[in-house]
N, C-alpha and C positions, 0 to 999 in steps of 0.2 A: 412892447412890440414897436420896432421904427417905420416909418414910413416907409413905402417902394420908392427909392432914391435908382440915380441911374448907376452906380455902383455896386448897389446891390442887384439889380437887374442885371448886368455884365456879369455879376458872377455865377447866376442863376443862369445865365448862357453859358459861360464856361461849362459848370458840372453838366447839364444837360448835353451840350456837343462832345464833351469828353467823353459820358457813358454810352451815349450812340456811337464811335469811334471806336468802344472798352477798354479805354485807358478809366477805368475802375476805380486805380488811388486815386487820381486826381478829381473825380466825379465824388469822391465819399468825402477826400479830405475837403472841397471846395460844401460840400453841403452843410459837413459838421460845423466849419468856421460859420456857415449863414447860420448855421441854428441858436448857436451861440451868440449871435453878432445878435439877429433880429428876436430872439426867445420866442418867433413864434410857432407854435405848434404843429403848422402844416409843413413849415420848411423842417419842423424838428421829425415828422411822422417819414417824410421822405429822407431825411438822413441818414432813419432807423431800416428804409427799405435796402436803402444801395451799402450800406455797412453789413448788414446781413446778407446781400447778394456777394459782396466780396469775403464773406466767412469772417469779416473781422471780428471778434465778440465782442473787445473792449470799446472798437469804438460806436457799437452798436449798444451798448450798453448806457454808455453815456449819451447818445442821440434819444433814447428812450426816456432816460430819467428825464430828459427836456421836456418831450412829450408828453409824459403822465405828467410833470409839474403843470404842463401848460393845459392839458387838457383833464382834469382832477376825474371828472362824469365820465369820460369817455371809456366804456367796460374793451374795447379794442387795446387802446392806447395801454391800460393797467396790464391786462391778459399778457403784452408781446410783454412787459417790463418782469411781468414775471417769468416767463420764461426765460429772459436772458438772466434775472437774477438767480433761477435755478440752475442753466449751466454753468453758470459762472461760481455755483455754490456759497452761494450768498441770501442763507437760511432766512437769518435775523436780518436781512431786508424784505425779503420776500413774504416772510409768513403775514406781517398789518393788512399787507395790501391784500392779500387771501383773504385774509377776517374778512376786510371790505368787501370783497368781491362776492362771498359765499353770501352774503349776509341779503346783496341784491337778488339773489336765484340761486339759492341753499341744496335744492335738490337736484338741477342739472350742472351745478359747481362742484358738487360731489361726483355725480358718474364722470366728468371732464379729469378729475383728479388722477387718475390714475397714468392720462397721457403725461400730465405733467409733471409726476413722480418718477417718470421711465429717466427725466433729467438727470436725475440722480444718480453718481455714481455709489453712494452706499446708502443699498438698499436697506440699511437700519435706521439711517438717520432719515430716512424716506417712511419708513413705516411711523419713528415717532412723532413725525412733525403732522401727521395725518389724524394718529390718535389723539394729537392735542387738537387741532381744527373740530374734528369729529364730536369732542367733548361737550362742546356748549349745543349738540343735536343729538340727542342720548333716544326723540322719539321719531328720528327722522330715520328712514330704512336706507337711503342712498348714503347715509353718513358710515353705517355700519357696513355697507356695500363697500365704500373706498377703504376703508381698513382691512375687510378681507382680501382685495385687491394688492393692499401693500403688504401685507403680513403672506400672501401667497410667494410677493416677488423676495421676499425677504428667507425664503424658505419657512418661514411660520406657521405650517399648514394647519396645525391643532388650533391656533390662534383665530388663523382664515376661519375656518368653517364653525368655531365659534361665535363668528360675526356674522357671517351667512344664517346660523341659526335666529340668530336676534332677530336678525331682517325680515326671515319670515314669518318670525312670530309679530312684526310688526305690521308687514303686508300678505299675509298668506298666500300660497301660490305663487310670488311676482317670480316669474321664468327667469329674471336674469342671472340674480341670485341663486336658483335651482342651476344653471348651465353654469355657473362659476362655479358650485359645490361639485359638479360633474368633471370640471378643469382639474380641480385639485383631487379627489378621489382618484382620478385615473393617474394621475401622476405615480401613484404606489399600487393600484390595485384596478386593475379595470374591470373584476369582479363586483367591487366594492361600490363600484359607476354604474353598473349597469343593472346593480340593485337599487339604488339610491333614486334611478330615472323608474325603475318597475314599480316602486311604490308611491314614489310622487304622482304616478301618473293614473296607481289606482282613488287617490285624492283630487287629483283634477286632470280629469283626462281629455278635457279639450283644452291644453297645453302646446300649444301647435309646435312650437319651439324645442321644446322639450323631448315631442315623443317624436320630431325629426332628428334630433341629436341620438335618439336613443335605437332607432332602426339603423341607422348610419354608425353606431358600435355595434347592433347586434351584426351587422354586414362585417366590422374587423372581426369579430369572434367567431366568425364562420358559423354564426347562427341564423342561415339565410332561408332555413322558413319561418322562423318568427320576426326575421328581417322584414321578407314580404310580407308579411300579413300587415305589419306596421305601416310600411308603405301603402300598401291597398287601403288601410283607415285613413292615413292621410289624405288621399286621392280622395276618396268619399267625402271626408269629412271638410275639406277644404278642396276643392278643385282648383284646375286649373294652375297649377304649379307644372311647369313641364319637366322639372329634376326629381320630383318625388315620382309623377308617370312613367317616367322611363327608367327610374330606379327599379320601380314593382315590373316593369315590362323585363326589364335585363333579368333581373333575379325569378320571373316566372321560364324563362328562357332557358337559363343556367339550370333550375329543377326538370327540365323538359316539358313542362308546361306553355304547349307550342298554342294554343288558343287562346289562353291568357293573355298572353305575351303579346300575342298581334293584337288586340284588343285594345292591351293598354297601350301601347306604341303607334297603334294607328292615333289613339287617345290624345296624344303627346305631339304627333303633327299637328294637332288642331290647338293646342296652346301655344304656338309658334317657337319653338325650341330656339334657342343659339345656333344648333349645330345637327341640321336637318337631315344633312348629310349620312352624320353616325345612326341618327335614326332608321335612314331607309337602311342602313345595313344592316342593322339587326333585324329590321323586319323581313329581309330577304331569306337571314336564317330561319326564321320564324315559320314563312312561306315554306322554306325547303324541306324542316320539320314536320310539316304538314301535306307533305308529297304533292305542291301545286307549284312545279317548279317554271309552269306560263309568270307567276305571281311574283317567286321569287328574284327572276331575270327582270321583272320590270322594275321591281324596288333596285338591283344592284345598278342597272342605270341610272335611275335617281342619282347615285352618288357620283358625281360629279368634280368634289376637290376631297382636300383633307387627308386626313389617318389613313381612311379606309378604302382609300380612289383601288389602289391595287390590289387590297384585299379583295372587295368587290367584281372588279372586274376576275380575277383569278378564279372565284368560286365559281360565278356566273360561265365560265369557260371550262372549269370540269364538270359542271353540270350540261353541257355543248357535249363534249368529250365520252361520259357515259351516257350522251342519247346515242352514240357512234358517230357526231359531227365534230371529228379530231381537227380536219382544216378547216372548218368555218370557229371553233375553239384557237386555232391560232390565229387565225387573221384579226379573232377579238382583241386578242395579247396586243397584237402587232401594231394593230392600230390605236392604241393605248397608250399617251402619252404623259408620262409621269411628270410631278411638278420640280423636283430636286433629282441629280444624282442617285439617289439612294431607293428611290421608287424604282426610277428607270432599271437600276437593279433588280430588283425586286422583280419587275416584269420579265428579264430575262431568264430568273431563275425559275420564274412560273410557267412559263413559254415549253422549257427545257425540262422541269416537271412533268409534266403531260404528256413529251415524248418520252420521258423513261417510263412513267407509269401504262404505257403501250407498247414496251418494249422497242422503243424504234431509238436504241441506244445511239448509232450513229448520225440520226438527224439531232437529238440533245447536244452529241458531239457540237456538230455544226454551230448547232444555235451558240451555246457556250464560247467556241472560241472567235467567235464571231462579235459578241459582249465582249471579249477580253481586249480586243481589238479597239475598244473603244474607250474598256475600262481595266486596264491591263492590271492597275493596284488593286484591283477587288478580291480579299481575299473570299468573301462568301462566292464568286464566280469559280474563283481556284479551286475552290473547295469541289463546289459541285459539280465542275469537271474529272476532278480527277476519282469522284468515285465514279462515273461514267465511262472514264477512260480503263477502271480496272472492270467491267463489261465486257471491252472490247478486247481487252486484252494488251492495252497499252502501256504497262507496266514502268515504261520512260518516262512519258508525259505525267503519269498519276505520281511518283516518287517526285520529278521537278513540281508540279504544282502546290503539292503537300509542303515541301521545303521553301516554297517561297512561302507560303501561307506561316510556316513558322517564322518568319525574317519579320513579315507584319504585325503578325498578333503573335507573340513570344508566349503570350499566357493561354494559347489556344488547345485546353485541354483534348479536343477531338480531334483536331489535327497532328498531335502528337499522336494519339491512341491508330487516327487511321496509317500514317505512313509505319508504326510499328507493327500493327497488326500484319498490314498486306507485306511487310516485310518478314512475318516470321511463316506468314503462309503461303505463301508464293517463290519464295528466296531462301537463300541457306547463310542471309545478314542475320544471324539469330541473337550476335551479343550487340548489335546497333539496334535490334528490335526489343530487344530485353531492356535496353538503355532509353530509347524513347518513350516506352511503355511504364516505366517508372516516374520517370518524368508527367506523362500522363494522369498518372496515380496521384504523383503528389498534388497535382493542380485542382484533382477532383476526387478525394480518395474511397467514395463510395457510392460512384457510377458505376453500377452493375454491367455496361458493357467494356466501360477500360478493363475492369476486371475480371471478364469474362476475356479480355485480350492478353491479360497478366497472363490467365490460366492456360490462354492457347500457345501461350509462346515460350511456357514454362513444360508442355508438353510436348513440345515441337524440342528441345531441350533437351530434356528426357528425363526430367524433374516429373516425375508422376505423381507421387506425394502432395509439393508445391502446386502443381496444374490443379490438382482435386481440389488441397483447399482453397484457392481463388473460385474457382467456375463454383461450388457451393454457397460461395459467400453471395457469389455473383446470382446464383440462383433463387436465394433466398430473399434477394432482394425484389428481384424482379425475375416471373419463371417464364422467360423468353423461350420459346422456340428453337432457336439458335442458339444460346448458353447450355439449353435440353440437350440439343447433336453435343455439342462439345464435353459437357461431363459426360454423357450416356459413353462418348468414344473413351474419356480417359476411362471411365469406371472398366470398359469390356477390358483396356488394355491391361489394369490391374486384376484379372480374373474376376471380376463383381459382375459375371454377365447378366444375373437376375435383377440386381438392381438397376444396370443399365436398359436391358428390355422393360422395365415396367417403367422406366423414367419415360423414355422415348414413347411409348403407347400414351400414356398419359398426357404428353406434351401432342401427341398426332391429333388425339380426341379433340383437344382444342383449338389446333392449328391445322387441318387436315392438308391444307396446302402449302404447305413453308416449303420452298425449295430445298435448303441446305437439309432439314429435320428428313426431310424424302429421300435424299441422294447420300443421308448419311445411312440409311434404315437399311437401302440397296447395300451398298458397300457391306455392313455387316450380319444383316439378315434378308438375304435376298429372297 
């Protein structure tokens, strides 16, 4: 190591003014020459900083070997040299200094391994350089831990959970182990995971790790009452987690389980969640489920930013709306001011909701083109205009906003469906409606209402055949009210009027109000 000479101090200003300026080379190459110049350790540790900040490996590489020479003890100094020796794929230098390194803290150098295998680009020579380190720890459970780790990345799954077995006959129970056996299991079989966690967990069942991995699959497998009930043990059994409370809140929610829900969710405010916000929203549902809708309107003000700002606000405003307070329900919209574009949307279409769902088709008018005015690219505006505009009977404005709504979103299966449809019902454009209505199909080909549009415009046609098989298909899928007039009409026009009379009875029963189903029943059984 040489003395601090004023030479070396100038240079040491150099690289330092240069990297605050970021002129980078000149900062790395000025450091590397001091490390080499002086061998000592500290100017070698900062060589290895700004060689790595500028991506260089190699000379990062070299700045390091400076530093492990110069500093042998230091577990920092060895750790970054292996690291750059693993990218750099330089096995048989890397593996001694591991020996060494493992050999100071065997069993937290073991779990660390597996970051430091990710270097690797072949995951084979990453699995056997592991099973060799691993060998001289045959009773250590983290050693067989990092084997299954590299034999998982390696695609060696039978291998993996071979080691995992080891592990835990070494340490019974250890969870981490268990959640790895769980990683790889589901990779092939997520049956085969969610057996593996139900039995572990009849062995140790204050597993806290485990039996949260294991509610959190039963919720993918759409198994959400043995979901919740996992989640409510967790709650119990470990409190105070605000992501297991409001998981069993949501999921009592989703089963209709409207006092549960508030319970655990009011539960979930008091662990101070992240995202307090989404809370009171769903506790509003929860209120509104519970027919105390004083309760629910105070939770939706709660929400304040986020996801659910205009969710909130919107429901809290048809529940205004079905007390029969429609303008103090708008004026909540109105004064409602969204965080992005896309809210603001969002509000206008909610705004304009409320007046169709009151029939006050030309004030949605209004609202709508009024949004457009400000948001004139919006295709969800266009959209929502122009089914309003066929209401009113604006049959111009609904075909241009439909078309523009195609120029936007090309793949906009319902905007296809609707300008063909009001084309084949309204208009005698039958082979542009036939033409868009395929298109429709193709984009979604087993949406019961484009197919139920196939069928009406292959009737309108005079393909009766064709209309039957579509609106059947359509019916089968989903037994719409509307799809019901529609076949009920083809079947009468094919002579099938018994079957059409018991279609249409059958669909009244359960829709007693559907407009179309009503004005189609007049027209042919008055």
């Amino acid at each position: 190591k040489q003395p601090l000479t004023p030479d070396i101090l100038f240079k040491f200003l150099v690289a330092e003014v240069a990297g605050q300026r970021g002129d980078i080379g000149i900062a790395e190459s000025t450091y590397l020459a001091l490390a080499r110049q002086t061998q000592d350790p500290r100017v070698a540790r900062r060589a290895t900083e700004v060689a790595m900040f500028a991506r260089d490996q190699d000379g990062a590489l070299v700045a390091a070997r400076l530093w492990a020479a110069g500093e042998p003890d230091s577990e920092r100094a060895q750790q970054t040299l292996v690291v750059l020796l693993l990218n750099a794929g330089n096995l048989a230098e890397a593996e001694p200094i591991m020996r060494t390194l493992l050999k100071q803290d065997s069993a937290n150098g073991f779990l660390h391994l597996s970051a430091l295998m990710g270097k690797l680009r072949d995951t084979r020579e990453a699995l056997e350089l592991v099973e060799r380190l691993a060998a001289d720890y045959p009773a250590l459970p983290e050693a067989r831990f990092a084997v299954a780790q590299a034999a998982s990345g390696a695609g060696r799954f039978e291998l993996a959970l071979e080691a995992l077995k080891q592990a835990d006959a070494l340490r019974p129970g250890w969870e981490p182990a268990a959640l790895l056996s769980v990683q790889i299991l589901g990779k092939t079989s997520n049956a085969d995971a969610l057996r593996f966690m139900r039995d572990f967990l009849k062995t140790y069942p204050a597993a806290r790790e485990v039996r949260l991995a294991y509610a959190r699959s039963l919720v993918n497998a759409n198994q959400f009452t043995e979901a919740r009930n996992e989640f409510i043990r967790l709650n119990t059994d470990f409190p105070g987690n605000a992501e297991v409370s409001f998981a069993a809140g949501l999921l009592s929610l989703q089963m209709g389980d409207a006092e549960m829900a508030h319970d655990l969710l009011t539960q979930t405010l008091e662990y101070s969640p992240r995202d307090p916000d989404t809370v009171h929203y769903y506790l509003g549902q929860a209120a509104e489920q519970m027919k105390q809708p004083d309760a629910a309107a105070a939770h939706y003000l709660e929400v304040q930013s986020g996801t659910y700002l205009v969710s909130a606000r919107a429901r809290q405003a048809a529940m205004l709306a079905r007390a029969g307070k429609l303008a103090e329900a708008q004026a909540l919209l109105a004064a409602t001011r969204g965080e992005n574009d896309a809210q603001n949307v969002r509000l206008i279409q909610a705004q304009a909701e409320l007046l169709r769902d009151s029939k006050a088709h030309a004030a949605a008018f209004d609202v709508l083109s009024k949004g457009l005015k400000r948001y004139p690219d919006s295709a969800d505006l266009l959209y929502d205009r122009a089914m309003v505009a066929e209401k009113l009977d604006k049959l111009d404005v609904l075909e241009a906003d439909l078309r523009r709504v195609i120029v936007l979103r090309p793949d906009d299966a319902q905007a296809y469906n609707a300008l063909g449809y009001t084309l084949a019902d309204r208009t005698n454009h039958l082979v542009e409606a036939v033409a868009l209505l395929e298109k429709a199909l193709s984009l979604a080909p087993e949406d019961p209402f484009i197919l139920d549009s196939v069928g009406w415009a292959q009737y309108r046609s005079g393909n009766l055949a064709r209309a039957q098989e579509y609106l059947e298909r359509a019916y089968k899928v989903r037994p719409d009210p509307e799809i019901a007039a529609h076949l009920g009409e083809v079947l009468w026009a094919r002579g099938q009027r018994d079957e059409a009379g018991k279609l249409w009875q059958t669909s009244l029963q359960a829709h007693p109000q559907n407009e179309l189903l009503l004005e189609t029943l007049h027209r042919f059984k008055p």
